[in-house]
py3Dmol code that shows the C-alpha trace and the ligand (Angstrom):
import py3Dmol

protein = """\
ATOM      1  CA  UNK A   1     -82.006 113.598  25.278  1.00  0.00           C
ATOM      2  CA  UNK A   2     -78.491 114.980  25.254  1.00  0.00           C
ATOM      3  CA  UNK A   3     -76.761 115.839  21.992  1.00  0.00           C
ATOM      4  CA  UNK A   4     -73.334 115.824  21.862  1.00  0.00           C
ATOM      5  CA  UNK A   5     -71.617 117.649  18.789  1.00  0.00           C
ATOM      6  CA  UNK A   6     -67.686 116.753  18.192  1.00  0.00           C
ATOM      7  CA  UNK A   7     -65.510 118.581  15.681  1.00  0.00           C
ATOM      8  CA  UNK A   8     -64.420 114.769  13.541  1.00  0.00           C
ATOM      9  CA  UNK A   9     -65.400 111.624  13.724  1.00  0.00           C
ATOM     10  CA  UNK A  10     -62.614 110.487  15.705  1.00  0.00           C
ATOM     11  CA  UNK A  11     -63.630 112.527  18.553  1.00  0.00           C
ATOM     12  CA  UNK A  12     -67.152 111.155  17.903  1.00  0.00           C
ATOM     13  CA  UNK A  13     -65.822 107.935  18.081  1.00  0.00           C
ATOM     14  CA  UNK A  14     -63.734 108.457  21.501  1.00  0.00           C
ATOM     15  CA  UNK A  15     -67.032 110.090  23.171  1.00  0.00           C
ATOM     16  CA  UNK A  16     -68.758 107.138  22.350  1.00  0.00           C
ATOM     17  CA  UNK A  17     -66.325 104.984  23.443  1.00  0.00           C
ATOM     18  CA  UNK A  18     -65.863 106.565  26.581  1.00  0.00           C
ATOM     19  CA  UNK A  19     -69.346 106.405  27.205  1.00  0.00           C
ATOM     20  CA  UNK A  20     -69.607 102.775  26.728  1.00  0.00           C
ATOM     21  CA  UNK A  21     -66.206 102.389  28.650  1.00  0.00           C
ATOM     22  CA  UNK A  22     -67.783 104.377  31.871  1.00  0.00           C
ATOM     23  CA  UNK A  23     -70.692 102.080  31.872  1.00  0.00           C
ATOM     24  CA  UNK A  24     -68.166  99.065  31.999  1.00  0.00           C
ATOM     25  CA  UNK A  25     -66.567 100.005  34.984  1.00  0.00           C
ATOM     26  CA  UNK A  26     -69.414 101.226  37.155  1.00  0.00           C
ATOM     27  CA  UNK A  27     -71.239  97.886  36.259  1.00  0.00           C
ATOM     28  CA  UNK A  28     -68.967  95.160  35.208  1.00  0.00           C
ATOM     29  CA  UNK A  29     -71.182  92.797  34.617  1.00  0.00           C
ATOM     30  CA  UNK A  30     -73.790  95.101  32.347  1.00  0.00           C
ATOM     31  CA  UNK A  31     -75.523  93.944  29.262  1.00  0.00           C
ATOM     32  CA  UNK A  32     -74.516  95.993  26.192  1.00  0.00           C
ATOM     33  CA  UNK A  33     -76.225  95.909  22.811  1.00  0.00           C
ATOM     34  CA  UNK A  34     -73.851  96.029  20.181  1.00  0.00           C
ATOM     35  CA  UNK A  35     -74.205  97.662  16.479  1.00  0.00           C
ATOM     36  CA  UNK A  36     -72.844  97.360  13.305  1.00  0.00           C
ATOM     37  CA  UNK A  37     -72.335  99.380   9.728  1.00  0.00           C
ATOM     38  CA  UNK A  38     -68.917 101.463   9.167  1.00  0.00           C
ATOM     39  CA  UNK A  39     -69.941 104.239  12.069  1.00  0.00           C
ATOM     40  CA  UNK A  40     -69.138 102.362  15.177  1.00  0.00           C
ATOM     41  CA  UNK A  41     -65.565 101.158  13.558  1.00  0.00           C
ATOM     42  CA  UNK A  42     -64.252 103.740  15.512  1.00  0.00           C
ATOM     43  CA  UNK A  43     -65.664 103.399  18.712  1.00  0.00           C
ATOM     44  CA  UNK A  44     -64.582  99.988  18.628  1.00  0.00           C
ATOM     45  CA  UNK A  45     -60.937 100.708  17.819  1.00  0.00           C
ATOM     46  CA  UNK A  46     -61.359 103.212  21.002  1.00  0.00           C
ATOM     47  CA  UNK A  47     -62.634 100.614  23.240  1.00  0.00           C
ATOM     48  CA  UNK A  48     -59.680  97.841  22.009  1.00  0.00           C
ATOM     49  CA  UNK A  49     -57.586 100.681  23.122  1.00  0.00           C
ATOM     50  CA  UNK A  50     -59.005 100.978  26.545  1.00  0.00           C
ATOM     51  CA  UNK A  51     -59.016  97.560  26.855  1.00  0.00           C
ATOM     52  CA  UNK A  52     -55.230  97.615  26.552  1.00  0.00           C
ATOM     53  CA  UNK A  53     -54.741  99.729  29.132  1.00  0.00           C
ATOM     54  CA  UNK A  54     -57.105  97.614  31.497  1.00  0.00           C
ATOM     55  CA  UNK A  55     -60.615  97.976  30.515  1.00  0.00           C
ATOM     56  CA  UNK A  56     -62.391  94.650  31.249  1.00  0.00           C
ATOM     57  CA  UNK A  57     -65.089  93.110  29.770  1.00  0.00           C
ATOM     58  CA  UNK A  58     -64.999  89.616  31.303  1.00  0.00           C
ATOM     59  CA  UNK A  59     -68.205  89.782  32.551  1.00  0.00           C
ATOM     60  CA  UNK A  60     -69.612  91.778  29.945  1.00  0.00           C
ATOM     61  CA  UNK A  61     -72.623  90.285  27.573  1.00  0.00           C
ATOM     62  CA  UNK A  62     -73.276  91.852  24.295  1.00  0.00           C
ATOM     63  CA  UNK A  63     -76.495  91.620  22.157  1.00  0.00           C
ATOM     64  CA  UNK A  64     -76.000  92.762  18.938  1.00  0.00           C
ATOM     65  CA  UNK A  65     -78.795  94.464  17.003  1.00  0.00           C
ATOM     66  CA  UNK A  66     -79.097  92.858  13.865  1.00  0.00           C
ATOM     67  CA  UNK A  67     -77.989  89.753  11.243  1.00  0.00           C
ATOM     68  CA  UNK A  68     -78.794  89.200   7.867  1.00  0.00           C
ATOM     69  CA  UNK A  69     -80.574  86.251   7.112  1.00  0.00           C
ATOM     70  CA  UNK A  70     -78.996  83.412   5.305  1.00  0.00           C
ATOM     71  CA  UNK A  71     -75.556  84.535   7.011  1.00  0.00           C
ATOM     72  CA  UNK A  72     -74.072  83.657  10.268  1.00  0.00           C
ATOM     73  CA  UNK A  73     -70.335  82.570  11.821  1.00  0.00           C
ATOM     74  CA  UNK A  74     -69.417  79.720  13.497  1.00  0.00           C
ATOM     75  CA  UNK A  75     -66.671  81.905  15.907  1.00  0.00           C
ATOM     76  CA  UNK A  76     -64.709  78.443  16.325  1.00  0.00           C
ATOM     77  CA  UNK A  77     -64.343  77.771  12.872  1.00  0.00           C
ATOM     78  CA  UNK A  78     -62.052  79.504  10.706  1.00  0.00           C
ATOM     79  CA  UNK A  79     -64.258  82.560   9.075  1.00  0.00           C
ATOM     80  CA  UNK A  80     -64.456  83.186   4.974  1.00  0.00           C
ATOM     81  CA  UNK A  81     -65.106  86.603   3.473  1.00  0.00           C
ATOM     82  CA  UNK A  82     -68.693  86.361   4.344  1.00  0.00           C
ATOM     83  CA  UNK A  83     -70.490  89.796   4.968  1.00  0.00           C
ATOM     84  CA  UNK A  84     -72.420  88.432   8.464  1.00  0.00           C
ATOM     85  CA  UNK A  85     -72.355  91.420  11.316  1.00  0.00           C
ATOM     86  CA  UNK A  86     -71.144  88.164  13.423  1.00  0.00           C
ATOM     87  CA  UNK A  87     -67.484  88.055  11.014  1.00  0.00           C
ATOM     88  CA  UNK A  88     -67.757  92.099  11.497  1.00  0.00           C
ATOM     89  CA  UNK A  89     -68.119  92.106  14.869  1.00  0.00           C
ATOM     90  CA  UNK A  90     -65.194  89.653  15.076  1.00  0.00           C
ATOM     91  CA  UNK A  91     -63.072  90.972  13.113  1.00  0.00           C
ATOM     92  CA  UNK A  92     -63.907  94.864  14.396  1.00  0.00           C
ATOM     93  CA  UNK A  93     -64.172  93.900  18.607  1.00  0.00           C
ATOM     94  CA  UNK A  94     -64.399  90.545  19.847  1.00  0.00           C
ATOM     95  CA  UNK A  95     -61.042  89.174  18.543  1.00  0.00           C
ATOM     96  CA  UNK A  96     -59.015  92.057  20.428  1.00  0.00           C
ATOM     97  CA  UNK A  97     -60.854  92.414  23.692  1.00  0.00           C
ATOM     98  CA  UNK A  98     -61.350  89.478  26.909  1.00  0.00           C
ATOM     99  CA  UNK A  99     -65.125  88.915  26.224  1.00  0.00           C
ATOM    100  CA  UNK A 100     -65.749  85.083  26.675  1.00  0.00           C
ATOM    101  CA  UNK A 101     -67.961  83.780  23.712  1.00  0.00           C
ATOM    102  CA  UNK A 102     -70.284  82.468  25.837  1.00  0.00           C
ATOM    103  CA  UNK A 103     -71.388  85.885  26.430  1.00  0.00           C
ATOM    104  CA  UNK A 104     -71.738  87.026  23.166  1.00  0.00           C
ATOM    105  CA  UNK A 105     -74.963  86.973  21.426  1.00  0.00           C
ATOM    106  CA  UNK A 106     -75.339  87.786  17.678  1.00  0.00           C
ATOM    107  CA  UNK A 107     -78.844  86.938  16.012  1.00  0.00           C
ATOM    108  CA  UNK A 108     -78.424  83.756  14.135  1.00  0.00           C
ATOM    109  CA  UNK A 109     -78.752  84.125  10.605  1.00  0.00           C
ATOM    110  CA  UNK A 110     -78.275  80.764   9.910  1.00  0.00           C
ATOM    111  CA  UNK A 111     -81.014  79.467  11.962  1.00  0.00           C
ATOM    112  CA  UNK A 112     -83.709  76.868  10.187  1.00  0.00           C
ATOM    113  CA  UNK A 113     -86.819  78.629  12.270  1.00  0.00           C
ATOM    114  CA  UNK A 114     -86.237  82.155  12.373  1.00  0.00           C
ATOM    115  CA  UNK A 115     -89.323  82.876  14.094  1.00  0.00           C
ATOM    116  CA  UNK A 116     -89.248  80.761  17.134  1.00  0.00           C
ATOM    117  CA  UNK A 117     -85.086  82.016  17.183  1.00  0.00           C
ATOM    118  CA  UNK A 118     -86.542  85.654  17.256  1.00  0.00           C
ATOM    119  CA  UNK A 119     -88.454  84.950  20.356  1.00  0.00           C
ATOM    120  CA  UNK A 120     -85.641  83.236  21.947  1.00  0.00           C
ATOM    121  CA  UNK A 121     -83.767  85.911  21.438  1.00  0.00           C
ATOM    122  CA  UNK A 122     -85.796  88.175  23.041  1.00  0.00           C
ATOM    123  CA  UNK A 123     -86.112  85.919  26.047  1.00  0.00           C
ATOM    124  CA  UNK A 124     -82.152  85.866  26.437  1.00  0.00           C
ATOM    125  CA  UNK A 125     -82.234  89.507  26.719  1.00  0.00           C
ATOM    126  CA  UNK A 126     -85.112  89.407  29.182  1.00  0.00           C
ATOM    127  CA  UNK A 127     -82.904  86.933  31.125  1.00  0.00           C
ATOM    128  CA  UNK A 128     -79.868  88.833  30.928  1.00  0.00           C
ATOM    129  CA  UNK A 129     -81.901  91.583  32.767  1.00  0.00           C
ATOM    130  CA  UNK A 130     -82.275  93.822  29.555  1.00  0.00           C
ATOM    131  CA  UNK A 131     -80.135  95.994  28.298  1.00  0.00           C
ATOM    132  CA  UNK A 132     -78.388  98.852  30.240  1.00  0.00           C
ATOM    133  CA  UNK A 133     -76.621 100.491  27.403  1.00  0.00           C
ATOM    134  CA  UNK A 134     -77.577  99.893  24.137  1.00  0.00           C
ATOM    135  CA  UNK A 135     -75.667 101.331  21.026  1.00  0.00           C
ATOM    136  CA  UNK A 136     -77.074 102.503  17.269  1.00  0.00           C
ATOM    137  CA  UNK A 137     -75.932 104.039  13.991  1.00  0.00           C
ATOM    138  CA  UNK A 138     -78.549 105.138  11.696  1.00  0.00           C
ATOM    139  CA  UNK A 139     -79.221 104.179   8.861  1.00  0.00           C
ATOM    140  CA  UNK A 140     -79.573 106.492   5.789  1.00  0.00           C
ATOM    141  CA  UNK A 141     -83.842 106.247   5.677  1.00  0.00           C
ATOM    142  CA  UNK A 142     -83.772 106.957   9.937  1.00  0.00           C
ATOM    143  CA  UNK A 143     -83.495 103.023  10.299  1.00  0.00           C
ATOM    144  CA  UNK A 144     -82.275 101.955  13.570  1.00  0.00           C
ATOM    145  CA  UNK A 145     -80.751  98.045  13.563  1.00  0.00           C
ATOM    146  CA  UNK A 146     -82.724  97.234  10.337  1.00  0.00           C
ATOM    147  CA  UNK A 147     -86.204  98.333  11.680  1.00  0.00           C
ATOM    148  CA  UNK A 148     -87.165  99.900   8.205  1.00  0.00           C
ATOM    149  CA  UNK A 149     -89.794 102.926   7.509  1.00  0.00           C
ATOM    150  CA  UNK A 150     -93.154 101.681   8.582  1.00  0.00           C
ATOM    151  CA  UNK A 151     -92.413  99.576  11.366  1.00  0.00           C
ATOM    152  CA  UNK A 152     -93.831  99.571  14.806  1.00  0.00           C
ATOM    153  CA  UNK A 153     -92.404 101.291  17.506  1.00  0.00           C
ATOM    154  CA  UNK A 154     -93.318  98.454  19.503  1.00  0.00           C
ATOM    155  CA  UNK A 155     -91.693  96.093  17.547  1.00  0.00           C
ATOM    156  CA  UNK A 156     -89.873  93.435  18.683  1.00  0.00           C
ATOM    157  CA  UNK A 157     -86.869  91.028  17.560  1.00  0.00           C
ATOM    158  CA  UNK A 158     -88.200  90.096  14.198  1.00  0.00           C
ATOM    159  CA  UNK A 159     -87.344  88.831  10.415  1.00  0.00           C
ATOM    160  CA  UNK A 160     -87.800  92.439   8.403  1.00  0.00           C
ATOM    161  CA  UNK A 161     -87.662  93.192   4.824  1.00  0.00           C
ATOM    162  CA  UNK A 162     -84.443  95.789   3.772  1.00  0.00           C
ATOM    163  CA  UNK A 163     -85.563  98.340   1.580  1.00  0.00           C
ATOM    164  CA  UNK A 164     -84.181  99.427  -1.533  1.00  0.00           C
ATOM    165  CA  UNK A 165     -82.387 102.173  -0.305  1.00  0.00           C
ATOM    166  CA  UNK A 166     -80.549 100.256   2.828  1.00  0.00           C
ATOM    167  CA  UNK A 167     -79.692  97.504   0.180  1.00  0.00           C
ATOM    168  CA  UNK A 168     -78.063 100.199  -2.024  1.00  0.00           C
ATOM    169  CA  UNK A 169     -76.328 101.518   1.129  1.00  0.00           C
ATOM    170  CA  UNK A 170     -74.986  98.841   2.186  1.00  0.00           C
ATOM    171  CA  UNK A 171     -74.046  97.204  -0.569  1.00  0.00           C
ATOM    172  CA  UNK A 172     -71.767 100.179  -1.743  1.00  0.00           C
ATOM    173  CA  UNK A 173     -69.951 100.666   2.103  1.00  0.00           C
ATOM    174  CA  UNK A 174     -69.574  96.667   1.953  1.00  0.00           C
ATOM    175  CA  UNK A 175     -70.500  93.978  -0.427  1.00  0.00           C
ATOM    176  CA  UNK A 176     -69.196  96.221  -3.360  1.00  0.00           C
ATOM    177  CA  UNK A 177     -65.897  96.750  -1.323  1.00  0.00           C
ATOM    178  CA  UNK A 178     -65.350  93.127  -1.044  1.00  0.00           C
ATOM    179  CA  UNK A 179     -66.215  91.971  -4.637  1.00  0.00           C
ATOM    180  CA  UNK A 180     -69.678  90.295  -4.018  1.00  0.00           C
ATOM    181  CA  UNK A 181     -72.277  90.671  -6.813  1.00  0.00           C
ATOM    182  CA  UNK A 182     -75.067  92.713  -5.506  1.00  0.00           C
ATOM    183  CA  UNK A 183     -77.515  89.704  -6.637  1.00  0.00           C
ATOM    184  CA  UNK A 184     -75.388  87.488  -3.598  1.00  0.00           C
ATOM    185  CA  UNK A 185     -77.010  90.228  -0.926  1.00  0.00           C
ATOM    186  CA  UNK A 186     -79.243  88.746   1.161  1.00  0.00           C
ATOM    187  CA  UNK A 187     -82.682  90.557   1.100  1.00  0.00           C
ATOM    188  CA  UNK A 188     -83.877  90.185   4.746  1.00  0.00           C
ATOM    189  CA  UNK A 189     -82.629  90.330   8.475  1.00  0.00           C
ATOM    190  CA  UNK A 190     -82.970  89.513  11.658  1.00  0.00           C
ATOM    191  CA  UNK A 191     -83.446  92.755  13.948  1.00  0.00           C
ATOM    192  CA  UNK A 192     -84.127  94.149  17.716  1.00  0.00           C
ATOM    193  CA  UNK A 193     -87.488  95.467  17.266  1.00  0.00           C
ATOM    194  CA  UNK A 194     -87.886  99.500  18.069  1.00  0.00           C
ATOM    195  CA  UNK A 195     -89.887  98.471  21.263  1.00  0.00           C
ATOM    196  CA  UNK A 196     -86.694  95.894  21.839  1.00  0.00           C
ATOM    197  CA  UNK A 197     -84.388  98.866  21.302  1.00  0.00           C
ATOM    198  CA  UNK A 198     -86.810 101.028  23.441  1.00  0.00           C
ATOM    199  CA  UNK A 199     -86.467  98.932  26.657  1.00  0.00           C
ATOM    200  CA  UNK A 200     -82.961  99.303  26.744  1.00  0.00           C
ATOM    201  CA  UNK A 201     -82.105 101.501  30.244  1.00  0.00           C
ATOM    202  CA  UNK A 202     -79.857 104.092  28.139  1.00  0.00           C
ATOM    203  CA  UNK A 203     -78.922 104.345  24.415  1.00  0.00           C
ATOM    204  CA  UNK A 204     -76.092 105.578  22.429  1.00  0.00           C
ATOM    205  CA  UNK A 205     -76.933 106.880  19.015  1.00  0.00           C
ATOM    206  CA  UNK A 206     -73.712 107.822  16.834  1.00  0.00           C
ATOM    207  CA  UNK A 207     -73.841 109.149  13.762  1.00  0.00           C
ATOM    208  CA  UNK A 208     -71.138 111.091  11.202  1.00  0.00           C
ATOM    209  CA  UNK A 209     -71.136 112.691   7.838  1.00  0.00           C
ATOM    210  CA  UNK A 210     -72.793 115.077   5.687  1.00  0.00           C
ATOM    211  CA  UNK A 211     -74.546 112.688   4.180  1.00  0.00           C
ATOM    212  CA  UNK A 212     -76.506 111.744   7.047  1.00  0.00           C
ATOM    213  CA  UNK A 213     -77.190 115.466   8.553  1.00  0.00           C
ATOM    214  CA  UNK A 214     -80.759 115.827   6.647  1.00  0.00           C
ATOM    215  CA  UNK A 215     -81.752 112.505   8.362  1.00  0.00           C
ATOM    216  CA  UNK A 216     -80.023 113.305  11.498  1.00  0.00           C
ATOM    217  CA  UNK A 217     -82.051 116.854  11.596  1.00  0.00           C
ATOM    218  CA  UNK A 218     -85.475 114.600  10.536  1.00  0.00           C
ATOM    219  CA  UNK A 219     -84.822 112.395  13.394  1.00  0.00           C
ATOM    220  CA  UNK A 220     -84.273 114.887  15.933  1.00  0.00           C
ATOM    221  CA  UNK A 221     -86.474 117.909  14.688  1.00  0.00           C
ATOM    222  CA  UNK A 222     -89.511 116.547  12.800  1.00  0.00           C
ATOM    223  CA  UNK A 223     -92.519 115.137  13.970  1.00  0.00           C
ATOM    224  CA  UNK A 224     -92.195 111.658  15.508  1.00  0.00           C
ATOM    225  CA  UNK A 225     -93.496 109.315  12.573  1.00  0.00           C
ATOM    226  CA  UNK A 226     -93.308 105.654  12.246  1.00  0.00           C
ATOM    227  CA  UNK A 227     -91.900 106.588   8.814  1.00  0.00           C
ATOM    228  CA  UNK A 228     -88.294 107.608  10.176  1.00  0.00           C
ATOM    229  CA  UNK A 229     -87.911 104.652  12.764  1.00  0.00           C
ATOM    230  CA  UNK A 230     -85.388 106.808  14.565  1.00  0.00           C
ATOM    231  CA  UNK A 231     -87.500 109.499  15.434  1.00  0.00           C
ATOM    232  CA  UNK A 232     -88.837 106.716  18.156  1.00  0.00           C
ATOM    233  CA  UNK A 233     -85.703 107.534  20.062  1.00  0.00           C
ATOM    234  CA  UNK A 234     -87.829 110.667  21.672  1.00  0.00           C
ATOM    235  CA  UNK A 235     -90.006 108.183  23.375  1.00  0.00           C
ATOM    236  CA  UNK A 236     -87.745 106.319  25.222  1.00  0.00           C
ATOM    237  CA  UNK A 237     -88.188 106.621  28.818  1.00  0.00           C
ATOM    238  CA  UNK A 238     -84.583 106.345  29.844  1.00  0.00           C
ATOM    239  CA  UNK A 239     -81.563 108.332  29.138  1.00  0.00           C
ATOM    240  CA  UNK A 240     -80.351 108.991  25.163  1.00  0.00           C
ATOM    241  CA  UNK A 241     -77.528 110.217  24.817  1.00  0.00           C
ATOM    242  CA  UNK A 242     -76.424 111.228  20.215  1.00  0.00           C
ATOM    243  CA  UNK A 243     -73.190 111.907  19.529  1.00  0.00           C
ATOM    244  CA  UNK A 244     -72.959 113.722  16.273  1.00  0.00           C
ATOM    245  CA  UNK A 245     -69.852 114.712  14.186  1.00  0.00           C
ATOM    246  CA  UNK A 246     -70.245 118.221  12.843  1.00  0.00           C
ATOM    247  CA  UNK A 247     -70.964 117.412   9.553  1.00  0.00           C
ATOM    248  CA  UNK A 248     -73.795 115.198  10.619  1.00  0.00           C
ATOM    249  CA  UNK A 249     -75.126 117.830  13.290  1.00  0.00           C
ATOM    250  CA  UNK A 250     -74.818 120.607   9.734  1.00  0.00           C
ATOM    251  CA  UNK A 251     -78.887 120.443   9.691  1.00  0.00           C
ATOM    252  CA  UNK A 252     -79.791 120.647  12.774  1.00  0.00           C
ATOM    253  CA  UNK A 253     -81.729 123.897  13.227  1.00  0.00           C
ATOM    254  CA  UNK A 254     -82.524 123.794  17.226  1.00  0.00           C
ATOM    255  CA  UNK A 255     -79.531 124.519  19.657  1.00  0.00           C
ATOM    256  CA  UNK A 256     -80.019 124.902  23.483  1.00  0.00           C
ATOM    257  CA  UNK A 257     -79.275 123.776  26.720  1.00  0.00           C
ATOM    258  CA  UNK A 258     -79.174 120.465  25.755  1.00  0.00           C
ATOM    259  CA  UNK A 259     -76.673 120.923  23.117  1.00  0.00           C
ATOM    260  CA  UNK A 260     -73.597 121.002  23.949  1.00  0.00           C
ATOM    261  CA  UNK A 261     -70.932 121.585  20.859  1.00  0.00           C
ATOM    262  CA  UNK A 262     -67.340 120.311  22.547  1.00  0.00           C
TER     263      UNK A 262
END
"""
ligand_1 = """\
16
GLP
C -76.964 98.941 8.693
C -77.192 98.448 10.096
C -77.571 99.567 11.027
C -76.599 100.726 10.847
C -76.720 101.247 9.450
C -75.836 102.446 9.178
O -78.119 98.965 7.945
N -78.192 97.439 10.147
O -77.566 99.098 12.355
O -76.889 101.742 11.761
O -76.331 100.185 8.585
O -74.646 102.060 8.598
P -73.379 102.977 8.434
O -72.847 103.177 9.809
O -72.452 102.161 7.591
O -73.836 104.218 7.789
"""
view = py3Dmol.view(width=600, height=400)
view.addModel(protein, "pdb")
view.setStyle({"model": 0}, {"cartoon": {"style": "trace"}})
view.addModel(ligand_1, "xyz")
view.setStyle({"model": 1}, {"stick": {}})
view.zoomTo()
view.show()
């Protein structure tokens, strides 16, 4: 695992994006999972910015993580103020870069049997040819997508419960922003599994903020434990690459060779 400390979060954000960009251009036609929540805002502006200057994702697919359930977005219809990840990732990537909607695959929230859409959507990836790059924020109880505490590390793309604390957080970074009573916020999702997440060839975890460096430092330096999903991340077989903002790294009591602080 490399961990990559940057002084702000916009140099977090530009790593990340630079990352995702390389991985673009050595395989044009690579599989990317996708993330939401107010971290990867940043990367995203980054990578409309590359795209300006020529970075092309026409043959680009995208899986995104996670949807909650009950809420979903037609892309050809006009969009309301909804709270889906699919209006997010609209609004934050899709509308400003070339990706063709056809490749672009957000789990349906909407859908009348979630189950049997879970499955499919965990076919599509296999057909896609997995994931080569696959990127996460973390959530403030070491959540990755919206696998909460507890769940399996070989979990796959599922309908999960959101716990108490992940409704609180994101209801204050979003729902409360946009005026929605906190009774309107739907109660489940649709997620990757951590075994979904695990398969992916390399993964990109960004995180920023003080208030995330005690779970940052859990997820990195304690024992793996189903209880802080993200801690999972030390058992995948491929390359993992975090890219922490100082403030988020604050905790972290190891440093080494496979720190590097730039
Ligand atoms: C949500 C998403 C996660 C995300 C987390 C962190 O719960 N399901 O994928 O990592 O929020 O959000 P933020 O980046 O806003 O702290």
């Amino acid at each position: 695992m490399d961990i990559i400390i940057k002084d702000s979060y916009d140099q977090m954000s530009r790593c990340a994006a630079e990352i995702i960009a390389s991985q673009v251009k050595s395989k044009p036609d690579c599989v990317l999972g996708l993330a939401t929540g107010s971290t990867p805002i940043g990367t995203y502006k980054e990578l409309i910015r590359l795209h300006r200057e020529g970075l092309d994702f026409s043959r680009v697919k995208t899986f995104n993580l996670d949807e909650y359930l009950g809420l979903g977005m037609d892309l050809e219809k006009p969009y309301d103020l909804d709270q889906s990840y699919a209006r997010f990732m609209y609004e934050e990537l899709f509308k400003d870069i070339n990706i063709k909607k056809e490749n672009i695959y957000i789990p349906d929230g909407l859908s009348q049997d979630p189950e049997k859409y879970c499955s499919w959507y965990e076919e599509e990836i296999k057909k896609a040819g997995g994931i080569d790059l696959q990127l996460l924020g973390l959530g403030g109880n070491g959540h990755l997508g919206f696998n909460e505490p507890g769940s399996s590390f070989e979990s796959k793309t599922r309908v999960e419960a959101l716990t108490k604390q992940t409704l609180d957080d994101n209801y204050k970074a979003f729902y409360q922003k946009a005026n929605i009573p906190r009774s309107q916020m739907p109660q489940f999702a649709i997620t990757m599994g951590i075994g979904t997440i695990l398969e992916a060839r390399n993964i990109l975890m960004i995180v920023n903020g003080s208030k995330k460096a005690d779970i940052v430092a859990k997820c990195l330096e304690s024992p793996i434990d189903s209880q802080i999903p993200a801690t999972a991340l030390r058992l995948h077989k491929g390359s993992t690459t975090v890219v922490l903002d100082k403030e988020a790294a604050s905790k972290l009591k190891l440093t080494g060779a496979t720190h590097q602080s730039v």
